[in-house]
C-alpha positions as CSV (number, residue, x, y, z in Angstrom):
1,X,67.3,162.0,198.6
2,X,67.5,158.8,199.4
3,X,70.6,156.6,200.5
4,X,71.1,153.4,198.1
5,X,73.4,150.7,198.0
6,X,73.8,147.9,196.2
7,X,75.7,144.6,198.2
8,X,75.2,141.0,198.1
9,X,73.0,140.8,195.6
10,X,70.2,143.5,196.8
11,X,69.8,147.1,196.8
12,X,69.2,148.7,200.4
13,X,67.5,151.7,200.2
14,X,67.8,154.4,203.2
15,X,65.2,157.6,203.1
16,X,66.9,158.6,206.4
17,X,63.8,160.6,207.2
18,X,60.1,160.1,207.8
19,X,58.5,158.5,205.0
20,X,55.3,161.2,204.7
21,X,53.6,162.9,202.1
22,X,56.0,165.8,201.5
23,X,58.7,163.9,200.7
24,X,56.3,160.5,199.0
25,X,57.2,161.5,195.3
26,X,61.2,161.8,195.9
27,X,60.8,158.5,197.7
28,X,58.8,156.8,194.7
29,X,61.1,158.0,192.3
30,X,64.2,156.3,194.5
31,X,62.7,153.4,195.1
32,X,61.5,152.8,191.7
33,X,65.4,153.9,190.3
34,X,66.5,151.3,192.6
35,X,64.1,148.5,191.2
36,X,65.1,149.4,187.8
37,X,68.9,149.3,188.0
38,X,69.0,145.8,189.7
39,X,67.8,142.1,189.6
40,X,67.8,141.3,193.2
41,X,65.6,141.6,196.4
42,X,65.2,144.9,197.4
43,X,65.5,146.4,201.2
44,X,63.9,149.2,203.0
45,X,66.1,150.7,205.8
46,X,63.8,152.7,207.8
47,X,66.7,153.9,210.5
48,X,66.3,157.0,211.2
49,X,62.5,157.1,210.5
50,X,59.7,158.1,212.9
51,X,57.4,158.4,210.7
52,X,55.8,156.9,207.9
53,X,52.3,157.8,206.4
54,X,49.7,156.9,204.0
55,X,51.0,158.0,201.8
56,X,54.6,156.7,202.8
57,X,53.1,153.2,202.7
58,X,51.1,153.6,199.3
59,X,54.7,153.8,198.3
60,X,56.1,151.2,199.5
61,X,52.5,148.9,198.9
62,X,53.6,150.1,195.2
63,X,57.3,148.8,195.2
64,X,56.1,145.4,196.5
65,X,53.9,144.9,193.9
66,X,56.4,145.9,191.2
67,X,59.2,143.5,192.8
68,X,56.5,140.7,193.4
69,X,55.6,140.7,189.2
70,X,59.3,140.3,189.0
71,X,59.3,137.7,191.6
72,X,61.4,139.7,193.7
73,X,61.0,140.5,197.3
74,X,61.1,143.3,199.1
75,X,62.0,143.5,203.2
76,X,61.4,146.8,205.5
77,X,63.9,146.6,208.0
78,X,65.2,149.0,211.2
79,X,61.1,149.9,211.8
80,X,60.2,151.8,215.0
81,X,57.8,149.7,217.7
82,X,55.3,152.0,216.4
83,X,55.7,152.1,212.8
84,X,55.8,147.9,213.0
85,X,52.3,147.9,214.8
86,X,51.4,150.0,211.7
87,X,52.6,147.8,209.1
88,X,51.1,144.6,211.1
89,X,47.8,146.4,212.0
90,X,47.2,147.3,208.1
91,X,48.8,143.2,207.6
92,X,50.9,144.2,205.6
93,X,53.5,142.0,207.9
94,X,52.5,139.3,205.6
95,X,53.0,140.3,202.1
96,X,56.5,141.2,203.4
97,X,59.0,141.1,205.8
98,X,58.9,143.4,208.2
99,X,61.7,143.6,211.3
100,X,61.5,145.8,214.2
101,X,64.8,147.7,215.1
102,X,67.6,145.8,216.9
């Protein structure tokens, strides 16, 4: 289950572990709890994630989309070197923020 707090106006959302298949649906359900019970931009902390699949991303592809008919943003931030080069190889890095760790 995933971390989520709600400050300054958007809801940061922390699976604290890889974002993979196993775990997708548990993830969805967060993220989409965490749409629902706020108005504001939504963030994806990925610290603490090595990992994050096809599946992974389909959920977080689907968030964006939900928050972006709201004309709300989302922003993935703490990503791995590698797990940016995945977001920005699939260019995804520009339908929304994406920041590397430290």
């Amino acid at each position: 289950m995933s971390e989520i707090v709600n400050e300054a106006g958007q809801t940061i959302v922390r699976p604290g572990t890889d974002v993979v298949a196993s775990m997708a649906e548990a993830f969805k359900e967060d993220l989409l709890s965490a749409v629902n019970s706020s108005d504001g931009n939504l963030v994806i902390d990925l610290e603490g994630v090595e990992v994050v699949d096809s599946v992974g991303i389909g959920v977080i592809i689907a968030s964006h989309n939900s928050l972006n008919q709201a004309d709300r943003k989302l922003k993935v931030i703490n990503a791995t070197k590698d797990v940016h080069d995945l977001f920005a190889a699939m260019r995804l890095t520009g339908r929304f923020t994406v920041e590397k760790v430290g």
